[in-house]
C-alpha positions as CSV (number, residue, x, y, z in Angstrom):
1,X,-14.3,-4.1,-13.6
2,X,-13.2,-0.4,-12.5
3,X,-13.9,0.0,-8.9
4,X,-12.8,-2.4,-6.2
5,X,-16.7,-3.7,-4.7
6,X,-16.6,-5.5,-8.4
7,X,-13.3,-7.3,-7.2
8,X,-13.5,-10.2,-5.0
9,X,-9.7,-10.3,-3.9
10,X,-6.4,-8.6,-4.8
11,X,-3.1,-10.4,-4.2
12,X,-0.6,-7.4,-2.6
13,X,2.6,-6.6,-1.3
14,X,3.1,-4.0,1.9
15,X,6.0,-2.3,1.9
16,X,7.7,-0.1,4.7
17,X,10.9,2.2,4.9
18,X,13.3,3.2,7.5
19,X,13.2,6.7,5.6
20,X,9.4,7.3,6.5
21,X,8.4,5.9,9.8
22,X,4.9,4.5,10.2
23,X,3.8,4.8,6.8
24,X,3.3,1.8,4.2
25,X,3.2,1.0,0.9
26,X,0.5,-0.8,-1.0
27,X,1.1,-2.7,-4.2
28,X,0.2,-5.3,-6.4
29,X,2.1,-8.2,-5.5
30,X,3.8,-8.5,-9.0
31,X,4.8,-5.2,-8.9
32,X,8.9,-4.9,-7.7
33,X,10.4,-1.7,-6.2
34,X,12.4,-1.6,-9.8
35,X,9.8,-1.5,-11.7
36,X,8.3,1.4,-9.0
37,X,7.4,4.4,-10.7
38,X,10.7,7.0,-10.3
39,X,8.7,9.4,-8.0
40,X,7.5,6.6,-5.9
41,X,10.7,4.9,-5.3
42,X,12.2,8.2,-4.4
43,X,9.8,8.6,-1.9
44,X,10.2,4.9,-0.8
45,X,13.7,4.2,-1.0
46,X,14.9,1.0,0.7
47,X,11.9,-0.3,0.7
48,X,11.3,-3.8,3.3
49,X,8.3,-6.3,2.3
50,X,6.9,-6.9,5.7
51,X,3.7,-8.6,4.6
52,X,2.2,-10.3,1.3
53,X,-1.8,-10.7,1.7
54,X,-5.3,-10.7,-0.3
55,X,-7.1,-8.2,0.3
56,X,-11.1,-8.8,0.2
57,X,-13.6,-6.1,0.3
58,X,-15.1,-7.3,4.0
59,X,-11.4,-7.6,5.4
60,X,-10.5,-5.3,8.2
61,X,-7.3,-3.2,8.0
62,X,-6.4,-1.2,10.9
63,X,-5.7,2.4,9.3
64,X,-8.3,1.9,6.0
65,X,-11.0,0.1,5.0
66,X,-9.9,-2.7,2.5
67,X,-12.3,-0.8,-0.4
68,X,-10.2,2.2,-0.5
69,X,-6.8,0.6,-0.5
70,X,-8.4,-1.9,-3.4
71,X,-9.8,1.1,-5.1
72,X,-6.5,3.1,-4.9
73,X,-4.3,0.3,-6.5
74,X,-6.7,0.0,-9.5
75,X,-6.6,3.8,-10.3
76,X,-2.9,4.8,-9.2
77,X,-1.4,1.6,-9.0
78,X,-0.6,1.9,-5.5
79,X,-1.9,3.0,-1.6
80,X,0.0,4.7,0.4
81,X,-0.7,4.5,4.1
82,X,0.3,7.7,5.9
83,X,1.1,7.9,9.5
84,X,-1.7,9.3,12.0
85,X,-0.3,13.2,12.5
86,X,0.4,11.9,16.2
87,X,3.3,9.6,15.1
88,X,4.8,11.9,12.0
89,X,8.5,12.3,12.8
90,X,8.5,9.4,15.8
91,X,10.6,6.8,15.7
């Protein structure tokens, strides 16, 4: 199945960095940062697990709706959630 409303659940990791406040990283939870593509771990260096979750189609996520982060990680192989402009450059 190609898009995530075929998908009942996907089993992820969320990632954050000191070196990009507020924004978070999406993955599959086998995935590792060293297997990471280079261009994403360059973006994403240091990265911090702070969760491990399955994501369902009716779950709520604060920022995005579960479908787009499921749909992301089965084209690209990852989601990135970007801060709101408000908090870019916060800390």
């Amino acid at each position: 199945m190609s898009d995530a409303a075929g998908l009942s659940a996907l089993e992820v990791d969320v990632y954050k960095t000191a070196r990009r406040p507020y924004t978070f990283l999406y993955v599959p939870r086998d995935l590792q940062p060293d297997q990471w593509p280079d261009s994403l771990a360059a973006l994403f260096r240091d990265p911090e697990k702070v969760l491990s979750l399955t994501l369902t189609a009716e779950q709520p996520l604060a920022a995005q709706s579960a479908t787009v982060v499921m749909e992301s990680i089965r084209s690209r192989g990852y989601f990135m959630q970007l801060p709101p402009d408000s908090q870019v450059g916060r800390r």
